[in-house]
C-alpha positions, 0 to 999 in steps of 0.5 A: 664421858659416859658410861653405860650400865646394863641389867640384863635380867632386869631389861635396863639401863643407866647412862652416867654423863660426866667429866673425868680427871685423870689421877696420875702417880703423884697424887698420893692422896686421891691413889690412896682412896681408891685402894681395896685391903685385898688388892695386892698390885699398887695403884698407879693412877685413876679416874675421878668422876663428877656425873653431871646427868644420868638417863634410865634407857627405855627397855624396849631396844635391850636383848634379853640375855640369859645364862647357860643354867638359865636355859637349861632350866627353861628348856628342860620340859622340853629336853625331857618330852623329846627324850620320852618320844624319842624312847618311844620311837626306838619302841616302835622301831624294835617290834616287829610290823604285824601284816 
């Protein structure tokens, strides 16, 4: 088994490698570990795993991935020279032409 972790903002990645035992519903015990105080449903079964290796990826294949607010933040110069031309242009457009 593996499991890939990905940061995003941060360009890396971590790979565990593992062997995982499935918990089933009669091993209370194990179950009873893996509950959260704030989590309602029962807990019918679960994974244990031994990580046996782990590998920190080289970032160089990983995309750069942003969120909304983020490239809004990024392109709001840009959003706001577009908006200063484009306010000039409609300037220029409404006075008449000299001859």
């Amino acid at each position: 088994m593996s499991l890939i972790f990905m940061d995003y903002p941060n360009k890396t990645r971590l790979k565990l490698f593992g062997r995982v035992k499935i918990v089933g519903s009669d091993d209370e015990a194990v179950l009873s570990r893996l509950e959260l105080p704030d989590y309602r449903a029962r807990i019918e079964r679960g994974f244990v795993i031994t990580v046996e290796g782990f590998d920190w990826n080289c970032p160089q294949h990983i995309t750069e991935r942003l969120t909304l607010d983020e490239v809004r933040a990024v392109t709001a110069p840009l959003t706001a020279r577009i908006a200063e031309l484009e306010a000039e242009l409609a300037r220029q457009a409404a006075q008449p032409r000299a001859r």
